[in-house]
N, C-alpha and C positions, 0 to 999 in steps of 0.2 A: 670729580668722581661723585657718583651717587649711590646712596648706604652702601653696600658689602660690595660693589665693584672693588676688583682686583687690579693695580697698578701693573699697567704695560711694560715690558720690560724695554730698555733703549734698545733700536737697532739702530746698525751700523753698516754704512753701504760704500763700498768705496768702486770708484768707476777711475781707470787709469788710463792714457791713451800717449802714444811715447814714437815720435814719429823724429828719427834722428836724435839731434838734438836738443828735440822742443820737448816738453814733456807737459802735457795736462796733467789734473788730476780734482778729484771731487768727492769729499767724503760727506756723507748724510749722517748727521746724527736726530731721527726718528724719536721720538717719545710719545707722551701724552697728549689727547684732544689735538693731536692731526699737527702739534709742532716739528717743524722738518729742518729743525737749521744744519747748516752744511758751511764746509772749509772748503775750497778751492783756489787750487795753486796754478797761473797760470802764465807762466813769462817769467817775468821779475816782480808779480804782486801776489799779494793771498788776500781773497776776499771770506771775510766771518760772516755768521749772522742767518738770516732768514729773510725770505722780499720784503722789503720796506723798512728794515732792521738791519742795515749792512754797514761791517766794518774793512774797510780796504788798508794792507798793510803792505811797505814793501818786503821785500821777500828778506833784507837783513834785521827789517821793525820784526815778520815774524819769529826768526830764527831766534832772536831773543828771547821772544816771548816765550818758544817751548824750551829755551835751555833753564828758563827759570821758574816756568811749573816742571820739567823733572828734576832741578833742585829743591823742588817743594818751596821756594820764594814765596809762588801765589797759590 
């Protein structure tokens, strides 16, 4: 940011798409200087990250993960 510029506030975009069984889904976490990373759940994997920054989890590596940021773990 440059002098008194005001910090962006996060947005958050979620696109869900749920055809039977199969369910997509895509959430945008927006912020500053045009950062766009986004979660996407698609199968049995969830990919993190942003293009060229990507983390691919399986869908029980993620479930982990958030049971232990909402136990506040990380």
């Amino acid at each position: 940011m440059k002098g008194n510029e005001i910090a962006k506030p996060l947005t958050i975009v979620k696109v869900y798409i749920s055809l039977q069984d199969y369910i997509f889904m895509k959430v945008y976490l927006c912020g500053e200087k045009g950062c766009c990373p986004y979660v996407e759940a698609d199968g049995n994997e969830v990919l993190i990250g942003e293009e060229g920054n990507m983390c691919r989890l399986t869908r029980e590596q993620f479930n982990e993960l958030k049971e232990r940021i909402i136990k506040g773990e990380i």
